[in-house]
PDB file with one MODEL, atoms N, CA, C and O in Angstrom:
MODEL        1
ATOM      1  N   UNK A   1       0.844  -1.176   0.000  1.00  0.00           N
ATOM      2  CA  UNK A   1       0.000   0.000   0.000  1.00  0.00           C
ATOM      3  C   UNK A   1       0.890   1.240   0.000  1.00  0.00           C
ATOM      4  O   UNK A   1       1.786   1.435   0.821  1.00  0.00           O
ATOM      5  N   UNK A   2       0.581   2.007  -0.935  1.00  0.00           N
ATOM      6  CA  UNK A   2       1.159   3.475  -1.056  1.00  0.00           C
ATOM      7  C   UNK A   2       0.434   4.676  -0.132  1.00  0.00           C
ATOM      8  O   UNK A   2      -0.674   5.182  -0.306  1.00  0.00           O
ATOM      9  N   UNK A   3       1.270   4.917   0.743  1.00  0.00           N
ATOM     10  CA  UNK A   3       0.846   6.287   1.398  1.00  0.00           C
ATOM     11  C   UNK A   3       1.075   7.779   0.847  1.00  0.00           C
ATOM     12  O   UNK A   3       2.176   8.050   0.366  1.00  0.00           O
ATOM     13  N   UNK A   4      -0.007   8.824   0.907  1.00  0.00           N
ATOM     14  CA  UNK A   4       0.627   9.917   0.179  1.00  0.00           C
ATOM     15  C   UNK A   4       1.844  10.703   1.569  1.00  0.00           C
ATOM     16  O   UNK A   4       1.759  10.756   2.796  1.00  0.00           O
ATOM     17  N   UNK A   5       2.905  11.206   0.553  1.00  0.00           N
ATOM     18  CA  UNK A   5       3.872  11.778   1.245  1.00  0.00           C
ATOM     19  C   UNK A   5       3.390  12.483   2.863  1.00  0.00           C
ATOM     20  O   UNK A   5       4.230  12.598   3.755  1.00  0.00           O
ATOM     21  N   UNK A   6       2.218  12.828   3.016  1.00  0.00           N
ATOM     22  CA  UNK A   6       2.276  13.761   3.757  1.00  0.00           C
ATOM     23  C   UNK A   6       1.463  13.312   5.173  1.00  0.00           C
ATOM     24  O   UNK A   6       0.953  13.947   6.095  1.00  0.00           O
ATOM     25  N   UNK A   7       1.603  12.005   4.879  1.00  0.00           N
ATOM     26  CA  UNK A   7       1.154  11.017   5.561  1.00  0.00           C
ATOM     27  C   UNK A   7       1.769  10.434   6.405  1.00  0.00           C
ATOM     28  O   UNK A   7       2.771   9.789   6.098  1.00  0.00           O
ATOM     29  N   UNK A   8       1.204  10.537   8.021  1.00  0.00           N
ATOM     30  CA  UNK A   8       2.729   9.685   9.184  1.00  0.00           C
ATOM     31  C   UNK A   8       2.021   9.150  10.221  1.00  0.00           C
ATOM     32  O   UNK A   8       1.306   9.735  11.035  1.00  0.00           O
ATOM     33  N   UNK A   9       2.318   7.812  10.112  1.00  0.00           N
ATOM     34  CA  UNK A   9       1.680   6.774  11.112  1.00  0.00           C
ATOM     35  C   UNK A   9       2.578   6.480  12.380  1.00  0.00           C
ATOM     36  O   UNK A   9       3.773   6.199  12.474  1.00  0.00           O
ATOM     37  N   UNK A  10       2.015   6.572  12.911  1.00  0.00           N
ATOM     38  CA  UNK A  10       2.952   6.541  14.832  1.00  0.00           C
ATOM     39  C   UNK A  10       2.066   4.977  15.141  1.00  0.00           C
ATOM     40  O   UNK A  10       0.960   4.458  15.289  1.00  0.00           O
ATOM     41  N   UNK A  11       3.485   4.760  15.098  1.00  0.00           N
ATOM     42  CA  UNK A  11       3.392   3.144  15.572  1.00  0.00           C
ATOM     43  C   UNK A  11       4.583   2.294  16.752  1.00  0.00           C
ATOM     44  O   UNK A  11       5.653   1.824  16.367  1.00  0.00           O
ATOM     45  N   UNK A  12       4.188   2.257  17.933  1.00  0.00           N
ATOM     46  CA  UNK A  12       4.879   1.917  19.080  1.00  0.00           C
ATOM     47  C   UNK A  12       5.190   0.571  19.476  1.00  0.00           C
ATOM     48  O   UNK A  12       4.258  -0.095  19.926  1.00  0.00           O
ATOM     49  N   UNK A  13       6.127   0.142  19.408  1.00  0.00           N
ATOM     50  CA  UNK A  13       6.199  -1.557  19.476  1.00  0.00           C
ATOM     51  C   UNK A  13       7.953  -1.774  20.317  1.00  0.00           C
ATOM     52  O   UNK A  13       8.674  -0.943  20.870  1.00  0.00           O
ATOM     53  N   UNK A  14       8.103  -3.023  20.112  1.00  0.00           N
ATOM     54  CA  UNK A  14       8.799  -3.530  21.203  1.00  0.00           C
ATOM     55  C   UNK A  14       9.976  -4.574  20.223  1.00  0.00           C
ATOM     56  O   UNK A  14      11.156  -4.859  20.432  1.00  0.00           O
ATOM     57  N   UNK A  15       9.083  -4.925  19.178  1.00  0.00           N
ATOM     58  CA  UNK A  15       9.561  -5.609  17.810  1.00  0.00           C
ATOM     59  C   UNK A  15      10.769  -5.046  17.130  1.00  0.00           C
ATOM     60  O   UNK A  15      10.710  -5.253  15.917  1.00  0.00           O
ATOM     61  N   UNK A  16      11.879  -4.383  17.516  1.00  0.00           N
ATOM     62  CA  UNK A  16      12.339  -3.517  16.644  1.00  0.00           C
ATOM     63  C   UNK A  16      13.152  -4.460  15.419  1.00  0.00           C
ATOM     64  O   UNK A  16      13.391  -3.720  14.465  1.00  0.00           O
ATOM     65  N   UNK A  17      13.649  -5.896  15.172  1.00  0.00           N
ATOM     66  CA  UNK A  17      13.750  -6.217  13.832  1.00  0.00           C
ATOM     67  C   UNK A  17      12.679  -6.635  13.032  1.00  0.00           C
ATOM     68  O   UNK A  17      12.771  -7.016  11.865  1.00  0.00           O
ATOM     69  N   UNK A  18      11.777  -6.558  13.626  1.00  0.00           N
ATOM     70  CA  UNK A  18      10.391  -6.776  13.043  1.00  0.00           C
ATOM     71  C   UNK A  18      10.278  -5.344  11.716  1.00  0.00           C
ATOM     72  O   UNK A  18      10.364  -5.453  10.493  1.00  0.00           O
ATOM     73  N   UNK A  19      10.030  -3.906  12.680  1.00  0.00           N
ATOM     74  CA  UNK A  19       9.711  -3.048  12.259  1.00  0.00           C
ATOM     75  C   UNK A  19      10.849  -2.225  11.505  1.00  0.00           C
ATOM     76  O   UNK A  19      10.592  -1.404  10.625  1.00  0.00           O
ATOM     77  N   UNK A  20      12.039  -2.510  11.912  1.00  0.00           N
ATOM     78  CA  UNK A  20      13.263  -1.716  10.901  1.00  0.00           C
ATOM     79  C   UNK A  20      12.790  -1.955   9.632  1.00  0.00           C
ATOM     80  O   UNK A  20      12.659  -0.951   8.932  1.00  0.00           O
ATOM     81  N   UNK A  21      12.446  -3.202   9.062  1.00  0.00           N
ATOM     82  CA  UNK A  21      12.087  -3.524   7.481  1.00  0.00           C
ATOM     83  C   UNK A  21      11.315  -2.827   7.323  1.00  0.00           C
ATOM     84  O   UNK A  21      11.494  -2.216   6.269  1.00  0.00           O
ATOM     85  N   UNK A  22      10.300  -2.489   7.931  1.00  0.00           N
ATOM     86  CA  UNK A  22       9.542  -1.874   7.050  1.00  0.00           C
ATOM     87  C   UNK A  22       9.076  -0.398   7.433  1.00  0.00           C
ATOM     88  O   UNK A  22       7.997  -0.021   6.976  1.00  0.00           O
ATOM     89  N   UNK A  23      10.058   0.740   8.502  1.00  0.00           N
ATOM     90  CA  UNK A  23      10.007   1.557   8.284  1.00  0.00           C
ATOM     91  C   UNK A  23      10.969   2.333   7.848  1.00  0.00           C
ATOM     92  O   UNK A  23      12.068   1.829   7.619  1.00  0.00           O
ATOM     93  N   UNK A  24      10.640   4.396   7.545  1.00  0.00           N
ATOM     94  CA  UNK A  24      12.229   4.402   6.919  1.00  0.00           C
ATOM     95  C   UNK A  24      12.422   5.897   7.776  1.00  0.00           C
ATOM     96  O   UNK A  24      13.164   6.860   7.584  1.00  0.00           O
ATOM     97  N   UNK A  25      11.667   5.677   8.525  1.00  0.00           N
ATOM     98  CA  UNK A  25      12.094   7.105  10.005  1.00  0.00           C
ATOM     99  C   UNK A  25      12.013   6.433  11.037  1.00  0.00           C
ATOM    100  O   UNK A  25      11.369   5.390  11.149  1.00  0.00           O
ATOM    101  N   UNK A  26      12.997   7.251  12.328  1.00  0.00           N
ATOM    102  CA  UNK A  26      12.236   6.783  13.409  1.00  0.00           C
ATOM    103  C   UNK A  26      12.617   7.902  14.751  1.00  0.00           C
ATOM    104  O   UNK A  26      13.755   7.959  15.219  1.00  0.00           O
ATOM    105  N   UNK A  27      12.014   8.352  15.018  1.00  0.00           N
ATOM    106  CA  UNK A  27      11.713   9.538  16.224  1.00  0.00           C
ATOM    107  C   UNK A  27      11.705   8.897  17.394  1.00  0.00           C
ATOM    108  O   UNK A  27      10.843   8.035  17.564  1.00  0.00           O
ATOM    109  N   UNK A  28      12.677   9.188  18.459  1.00  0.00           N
ATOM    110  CA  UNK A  28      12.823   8.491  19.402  1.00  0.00           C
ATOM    111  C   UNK A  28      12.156   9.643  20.652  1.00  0.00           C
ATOM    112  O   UNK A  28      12.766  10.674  20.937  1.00  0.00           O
ATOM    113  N   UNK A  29      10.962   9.299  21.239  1.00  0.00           N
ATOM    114  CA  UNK A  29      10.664  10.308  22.179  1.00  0.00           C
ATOM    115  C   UNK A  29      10.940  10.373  23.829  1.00  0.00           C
ATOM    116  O   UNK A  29      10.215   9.469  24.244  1.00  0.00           O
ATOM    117  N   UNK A  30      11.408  10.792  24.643  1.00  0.00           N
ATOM    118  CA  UNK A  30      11.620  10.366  26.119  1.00  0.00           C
ATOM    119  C   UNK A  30      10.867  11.638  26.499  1.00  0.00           C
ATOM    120  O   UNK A  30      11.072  12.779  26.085  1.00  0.00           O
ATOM    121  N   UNK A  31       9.772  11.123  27.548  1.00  0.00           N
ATOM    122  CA  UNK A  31       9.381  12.320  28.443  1.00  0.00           C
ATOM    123  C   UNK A  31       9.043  13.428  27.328  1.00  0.00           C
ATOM    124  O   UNK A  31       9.690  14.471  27.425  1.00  0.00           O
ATOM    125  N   UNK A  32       8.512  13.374  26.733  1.00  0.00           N
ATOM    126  CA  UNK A  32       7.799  14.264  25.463  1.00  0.00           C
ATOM    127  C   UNK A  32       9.100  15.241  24.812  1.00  0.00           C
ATOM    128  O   UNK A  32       8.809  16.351  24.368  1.00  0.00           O
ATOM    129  N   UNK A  33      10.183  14.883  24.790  1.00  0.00           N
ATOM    130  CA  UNK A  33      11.311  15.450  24.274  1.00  0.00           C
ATOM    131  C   UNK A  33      11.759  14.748  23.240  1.00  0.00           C
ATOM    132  O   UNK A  33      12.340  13.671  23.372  1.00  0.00           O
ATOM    133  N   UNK A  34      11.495  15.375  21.994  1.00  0.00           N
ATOM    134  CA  UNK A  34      12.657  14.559  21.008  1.00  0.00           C
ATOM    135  C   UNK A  34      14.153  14.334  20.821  1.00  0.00           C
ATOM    136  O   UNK A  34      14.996  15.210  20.630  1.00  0.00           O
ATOM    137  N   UNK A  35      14.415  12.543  20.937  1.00  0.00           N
ATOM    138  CA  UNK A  35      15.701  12.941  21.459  1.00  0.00           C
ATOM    139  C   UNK A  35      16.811  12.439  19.943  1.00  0.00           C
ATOM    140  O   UNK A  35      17.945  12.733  19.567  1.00  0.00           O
ATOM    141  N   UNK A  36      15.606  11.480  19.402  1.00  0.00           N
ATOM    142  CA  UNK A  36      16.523  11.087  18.280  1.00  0.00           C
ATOM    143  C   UNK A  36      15.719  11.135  17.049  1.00  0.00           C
ATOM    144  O   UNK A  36      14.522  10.926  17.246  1.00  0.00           O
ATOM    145  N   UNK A  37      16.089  11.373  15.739  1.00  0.00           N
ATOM    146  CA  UNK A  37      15.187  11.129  14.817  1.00  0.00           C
ATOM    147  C   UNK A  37      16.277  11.390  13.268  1.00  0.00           C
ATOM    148  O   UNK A  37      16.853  12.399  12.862  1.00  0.00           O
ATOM    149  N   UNK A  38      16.199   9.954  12.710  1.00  0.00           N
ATOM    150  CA  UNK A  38      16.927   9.571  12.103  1.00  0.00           C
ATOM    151  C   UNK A  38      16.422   8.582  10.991  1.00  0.00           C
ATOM    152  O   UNK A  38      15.725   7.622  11.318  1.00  0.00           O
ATOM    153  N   UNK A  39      16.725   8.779   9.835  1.00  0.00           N
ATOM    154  CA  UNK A  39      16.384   7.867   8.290  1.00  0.00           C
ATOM    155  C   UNK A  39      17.051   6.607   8.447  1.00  0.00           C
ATOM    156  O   UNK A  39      18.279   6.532   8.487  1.00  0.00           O
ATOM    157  N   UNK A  40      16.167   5.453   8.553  1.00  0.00           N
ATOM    158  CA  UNK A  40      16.880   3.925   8.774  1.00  0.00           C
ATOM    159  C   UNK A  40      17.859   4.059   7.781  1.00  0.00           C
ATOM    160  O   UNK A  40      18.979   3.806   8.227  1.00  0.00           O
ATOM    161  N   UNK A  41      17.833   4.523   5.978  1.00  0.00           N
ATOM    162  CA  UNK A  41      19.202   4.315   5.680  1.00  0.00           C
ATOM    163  C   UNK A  41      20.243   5.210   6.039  1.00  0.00           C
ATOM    164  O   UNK A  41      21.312   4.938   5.493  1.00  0.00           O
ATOM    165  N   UNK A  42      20.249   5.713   6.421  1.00  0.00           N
ATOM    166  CA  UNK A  42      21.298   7.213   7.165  1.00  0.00           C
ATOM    167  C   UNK A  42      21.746   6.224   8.022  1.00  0.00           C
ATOM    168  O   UNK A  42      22.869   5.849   7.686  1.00  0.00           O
ATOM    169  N   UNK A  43      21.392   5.757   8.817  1.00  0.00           N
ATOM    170  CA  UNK A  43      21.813   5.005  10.196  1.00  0.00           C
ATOM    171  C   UNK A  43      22.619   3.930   9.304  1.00  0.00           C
ATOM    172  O   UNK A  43      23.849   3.969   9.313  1.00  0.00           O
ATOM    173  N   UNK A  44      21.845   2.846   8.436  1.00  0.00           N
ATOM    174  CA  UNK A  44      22.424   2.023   8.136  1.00  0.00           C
ATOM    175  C   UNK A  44      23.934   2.254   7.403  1.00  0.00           C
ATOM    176  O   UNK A  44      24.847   1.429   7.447  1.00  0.00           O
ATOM    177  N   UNK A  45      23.981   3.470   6.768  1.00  0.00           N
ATOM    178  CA  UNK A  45      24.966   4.051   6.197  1.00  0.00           C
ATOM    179  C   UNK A  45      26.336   4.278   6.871  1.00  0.00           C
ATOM    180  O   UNK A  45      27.433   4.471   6.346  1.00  0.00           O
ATOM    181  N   UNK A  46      25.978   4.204   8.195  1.00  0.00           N
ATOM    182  CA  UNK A  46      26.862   4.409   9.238  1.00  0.00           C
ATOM    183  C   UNK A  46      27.213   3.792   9.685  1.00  0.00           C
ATOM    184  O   UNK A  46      28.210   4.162  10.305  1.00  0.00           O
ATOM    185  N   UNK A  47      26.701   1.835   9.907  1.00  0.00           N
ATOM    186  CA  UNK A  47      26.884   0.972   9.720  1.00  0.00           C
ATOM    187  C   UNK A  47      26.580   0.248  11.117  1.00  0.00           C
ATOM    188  O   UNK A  47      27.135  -0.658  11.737  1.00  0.00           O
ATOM    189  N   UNK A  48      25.060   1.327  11.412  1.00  0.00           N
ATOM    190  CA  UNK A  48      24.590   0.777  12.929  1.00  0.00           C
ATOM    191  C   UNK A  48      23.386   0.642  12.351  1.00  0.00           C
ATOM    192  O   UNK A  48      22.966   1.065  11.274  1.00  0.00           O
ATOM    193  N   UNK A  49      22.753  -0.163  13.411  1.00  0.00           N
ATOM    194  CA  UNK A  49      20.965  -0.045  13.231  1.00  0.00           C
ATOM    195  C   UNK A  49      20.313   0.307  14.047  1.00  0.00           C
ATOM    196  O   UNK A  49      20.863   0.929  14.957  1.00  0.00           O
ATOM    197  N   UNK A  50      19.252   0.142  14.093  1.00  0.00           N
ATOM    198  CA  UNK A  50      18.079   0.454  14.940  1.00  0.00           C
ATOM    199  C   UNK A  50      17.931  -0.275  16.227  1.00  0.00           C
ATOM    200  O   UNK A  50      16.969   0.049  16.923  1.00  0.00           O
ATOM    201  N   UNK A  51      18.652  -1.119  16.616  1.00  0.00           N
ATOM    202  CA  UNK A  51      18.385  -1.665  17.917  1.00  0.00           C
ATOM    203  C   UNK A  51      19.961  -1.172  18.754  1.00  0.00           C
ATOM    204  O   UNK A  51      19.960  -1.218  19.984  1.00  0.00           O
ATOM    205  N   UNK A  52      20.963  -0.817  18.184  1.00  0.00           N
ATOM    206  CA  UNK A  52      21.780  -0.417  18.440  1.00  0.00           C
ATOM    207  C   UNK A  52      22.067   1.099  19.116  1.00  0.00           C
ATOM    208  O   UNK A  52      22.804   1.480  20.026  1.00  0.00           O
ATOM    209  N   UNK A  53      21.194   1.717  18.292  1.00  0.00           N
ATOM    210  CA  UNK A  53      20.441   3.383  18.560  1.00  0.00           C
ATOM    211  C   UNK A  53      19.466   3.171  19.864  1.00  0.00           C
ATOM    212  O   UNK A  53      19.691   3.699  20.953  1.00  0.00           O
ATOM    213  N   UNK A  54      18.515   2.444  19.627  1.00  0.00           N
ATOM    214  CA  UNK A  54      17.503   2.420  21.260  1.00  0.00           C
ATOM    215  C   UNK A  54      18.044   2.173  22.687  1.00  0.00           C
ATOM    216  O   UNK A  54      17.828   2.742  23.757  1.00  0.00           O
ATOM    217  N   UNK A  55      19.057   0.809  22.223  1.00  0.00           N
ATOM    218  CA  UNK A  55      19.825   0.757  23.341  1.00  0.00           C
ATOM    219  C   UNK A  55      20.853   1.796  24.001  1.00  0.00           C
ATOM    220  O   UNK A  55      21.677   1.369  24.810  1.00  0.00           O
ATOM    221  N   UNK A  56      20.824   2.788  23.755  1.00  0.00           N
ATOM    222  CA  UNK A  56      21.460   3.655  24.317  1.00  0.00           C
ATOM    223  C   UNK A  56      20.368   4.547  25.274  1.00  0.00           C
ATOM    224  O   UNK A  56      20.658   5.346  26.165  1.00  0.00           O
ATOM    225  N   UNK A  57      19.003   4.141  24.790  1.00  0.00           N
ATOM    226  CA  UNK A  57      18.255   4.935  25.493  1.00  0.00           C
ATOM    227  C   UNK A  57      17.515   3.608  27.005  1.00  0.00           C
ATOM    228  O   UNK A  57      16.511   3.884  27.662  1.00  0.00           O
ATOM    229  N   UNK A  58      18.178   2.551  27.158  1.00  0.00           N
ATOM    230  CA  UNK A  58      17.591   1.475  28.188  1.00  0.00           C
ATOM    231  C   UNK A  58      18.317   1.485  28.909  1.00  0.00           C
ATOM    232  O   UNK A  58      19.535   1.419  28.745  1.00  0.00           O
ATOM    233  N   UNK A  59      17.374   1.619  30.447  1.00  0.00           N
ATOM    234  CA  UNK A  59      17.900   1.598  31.726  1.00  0.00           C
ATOM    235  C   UNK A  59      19.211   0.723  31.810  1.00  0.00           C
ATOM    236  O   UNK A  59      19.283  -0.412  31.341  1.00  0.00           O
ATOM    237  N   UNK A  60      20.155   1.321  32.404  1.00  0.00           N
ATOM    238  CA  UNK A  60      21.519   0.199  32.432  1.00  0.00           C
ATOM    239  C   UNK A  60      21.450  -0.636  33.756  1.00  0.00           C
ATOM    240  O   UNK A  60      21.196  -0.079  34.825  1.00  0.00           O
ATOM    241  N   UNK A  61      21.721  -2.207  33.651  1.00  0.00           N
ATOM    242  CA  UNK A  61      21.318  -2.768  34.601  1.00  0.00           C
ATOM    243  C   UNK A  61      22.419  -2.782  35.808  1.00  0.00           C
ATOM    244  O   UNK A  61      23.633  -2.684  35.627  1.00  0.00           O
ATOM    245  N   UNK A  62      21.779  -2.920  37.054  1.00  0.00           N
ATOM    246  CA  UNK A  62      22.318  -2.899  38.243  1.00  0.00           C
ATOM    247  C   UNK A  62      22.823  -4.262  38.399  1.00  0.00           C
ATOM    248  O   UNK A  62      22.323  -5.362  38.167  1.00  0.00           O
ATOM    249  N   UNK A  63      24.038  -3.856  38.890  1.00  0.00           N
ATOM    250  CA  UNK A  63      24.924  -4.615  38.976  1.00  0.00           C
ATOM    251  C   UNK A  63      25.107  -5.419  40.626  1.00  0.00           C
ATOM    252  O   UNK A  63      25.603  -4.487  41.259  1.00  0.00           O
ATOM    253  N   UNK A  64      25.020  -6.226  41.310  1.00  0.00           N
ATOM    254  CA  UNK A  64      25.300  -6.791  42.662  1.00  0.00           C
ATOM    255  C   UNK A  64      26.144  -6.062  43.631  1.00  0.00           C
ATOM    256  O   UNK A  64      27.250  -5.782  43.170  1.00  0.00           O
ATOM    257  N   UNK A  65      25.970  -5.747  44.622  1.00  0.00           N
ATOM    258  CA  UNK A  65      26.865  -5.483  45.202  1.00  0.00           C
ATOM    259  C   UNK A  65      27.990  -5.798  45.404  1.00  0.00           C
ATOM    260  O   UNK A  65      28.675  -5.160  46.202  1.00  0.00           O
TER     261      UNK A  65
ENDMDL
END
């Protein structure tokens, strides 16, 4: 299905190699602040992806005393 250009679907998921295929933006929001927003091939160009980019935004885990 063809969308017209001016057209933008906000879609929130958890799937991210699911959804890299088949999107080609992705706006990363924290606390209603935009923090990232970047063209999957731009990224790929750089020779990272999309799960590589989020993880910078996940709680870092606690470590044992």
């Amino acid at each position: 299905m063809q969308l017209k250009d001016d057209v933008i679907i906000l879609i929130s998921t958890h799937n991210i190699e699911e959804i890299e295929n088949v999107i080609d933006r992705c706006i990363v929001l924290d606390n209603g602040s935009i923090k990232e927003d970047v063209f999957i091939d731009d990224l790929n160009k750089e020779g990272k992806d999309l799960r590589a980019l989020l993880d910078t935004y996940r709680p870092k885990a606690k470590t044992a005393p």
